[in-house]
C-alpha positions as CSV (number, residue, x, y, z in Angstrom):
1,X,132.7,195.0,110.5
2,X,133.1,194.0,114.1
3,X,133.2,190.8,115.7
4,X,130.7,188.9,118.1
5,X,131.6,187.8,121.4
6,X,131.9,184.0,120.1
7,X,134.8,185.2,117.7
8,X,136.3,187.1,120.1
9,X,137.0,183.8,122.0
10,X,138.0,181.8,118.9
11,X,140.6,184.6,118.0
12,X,141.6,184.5,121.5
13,X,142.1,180.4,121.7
14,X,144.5,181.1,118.3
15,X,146.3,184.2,119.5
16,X,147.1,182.4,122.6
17,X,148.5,179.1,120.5
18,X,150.0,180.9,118.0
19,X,152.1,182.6,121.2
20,X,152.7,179.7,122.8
21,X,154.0,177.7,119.8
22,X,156.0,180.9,118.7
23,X,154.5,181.5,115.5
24,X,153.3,185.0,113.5
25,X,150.9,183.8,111.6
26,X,147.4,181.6,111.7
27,X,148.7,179.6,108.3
28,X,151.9,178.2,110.7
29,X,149.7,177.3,112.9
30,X,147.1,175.7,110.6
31,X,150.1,173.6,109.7
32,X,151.1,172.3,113.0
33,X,147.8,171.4,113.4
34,X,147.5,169.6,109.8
35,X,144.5,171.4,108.5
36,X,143.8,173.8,105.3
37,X,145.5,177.2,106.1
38,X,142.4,178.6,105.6
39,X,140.6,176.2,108.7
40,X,141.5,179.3,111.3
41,X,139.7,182.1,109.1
42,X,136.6,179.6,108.7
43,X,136.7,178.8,112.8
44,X,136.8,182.9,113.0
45,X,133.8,183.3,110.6
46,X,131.7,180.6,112.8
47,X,132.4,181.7,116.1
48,X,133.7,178.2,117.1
49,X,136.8,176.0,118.2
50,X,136.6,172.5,117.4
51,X,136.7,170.0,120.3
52,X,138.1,167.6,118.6
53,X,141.6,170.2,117.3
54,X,141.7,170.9,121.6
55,X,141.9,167.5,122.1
56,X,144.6,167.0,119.4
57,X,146.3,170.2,120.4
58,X,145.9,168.5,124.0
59,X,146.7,164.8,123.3
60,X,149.7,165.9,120.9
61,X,151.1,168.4,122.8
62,X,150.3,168.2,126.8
63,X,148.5,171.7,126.6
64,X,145.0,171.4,128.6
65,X,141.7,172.0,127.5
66,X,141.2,174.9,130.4
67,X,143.9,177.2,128.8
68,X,143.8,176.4,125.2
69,X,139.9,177.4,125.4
70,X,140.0,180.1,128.4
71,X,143.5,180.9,128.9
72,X,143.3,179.4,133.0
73,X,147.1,178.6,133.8
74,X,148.8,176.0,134.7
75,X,149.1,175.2,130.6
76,X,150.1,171.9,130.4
77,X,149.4,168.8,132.4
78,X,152.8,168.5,133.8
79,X,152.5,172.0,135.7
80,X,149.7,170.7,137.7
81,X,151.1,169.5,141.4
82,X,150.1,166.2,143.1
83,X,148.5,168.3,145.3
84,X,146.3,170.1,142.9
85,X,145.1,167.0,141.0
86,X,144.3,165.0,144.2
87,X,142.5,168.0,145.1
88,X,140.0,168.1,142.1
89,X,140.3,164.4,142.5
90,X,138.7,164.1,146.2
91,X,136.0,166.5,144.6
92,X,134.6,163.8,142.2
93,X,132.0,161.7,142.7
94,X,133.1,157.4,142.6
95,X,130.9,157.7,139.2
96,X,133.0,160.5,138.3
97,X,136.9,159.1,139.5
98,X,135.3,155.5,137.5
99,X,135.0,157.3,134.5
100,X,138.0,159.5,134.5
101,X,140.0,156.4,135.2
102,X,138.4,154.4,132.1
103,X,139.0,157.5,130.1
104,X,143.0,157.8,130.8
105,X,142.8,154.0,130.7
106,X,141.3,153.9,126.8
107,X,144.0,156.7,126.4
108,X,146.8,155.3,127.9
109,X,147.3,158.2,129.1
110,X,148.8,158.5,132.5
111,X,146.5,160.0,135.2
112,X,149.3,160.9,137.6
């Protein structure tokens, strides 16, 4: 049986954390991540990476949402510059820098 383009990506987002964590198999990872060990073999099935297991993966661990869905380097927040982030920075909107701010604020989660 062969797999649709939406399980393609799921398979991808594991391969790529089960890599980066240094594990073999899905069930290691399905343990970092405190779910059933069959959780990975159900987000294969659907075609679909929970949000809120990035943002875990991503609050937990530092990786960002860009590479854990997509692979786009740097990985984690500490590899972007002060240049880089000022430069997505100046692209935002006031609305837009507002809400990021309150967001990182609710997280207290450093910006910078």
């Amino acid at each position: 049986m062969s797999t649709t383009p939406e399980q393609q990506k799921v398979l991808s987002i594991l391969h790529r954390l089960i890599n980066h964590f240094g594990f073999a198999t899905f069930s290691e990872l399905a343990d970092l991540l405190e779910v059933g060990r069959n959780y990975p073999a159900m987000w294969i099935e659907r075609g679909s990476f929970p949000f809120k297991i990035a943002t875990q993966i991503q609050q937990q661990h530092g990786l960002r949402l860009d590479w854990i869905y997509h692979g786009i380097e740097p990985v984690t927040i500490q590899d972007i510059s002060n240049d880089d982030f000022l430069r997505v920075l100046n692209t935002l909107t006031p609305q837009q820098r507002i809400l990021l701010f309150s967001i990182a604020t609710h997280l207290k989660t450093p910006v910078f």
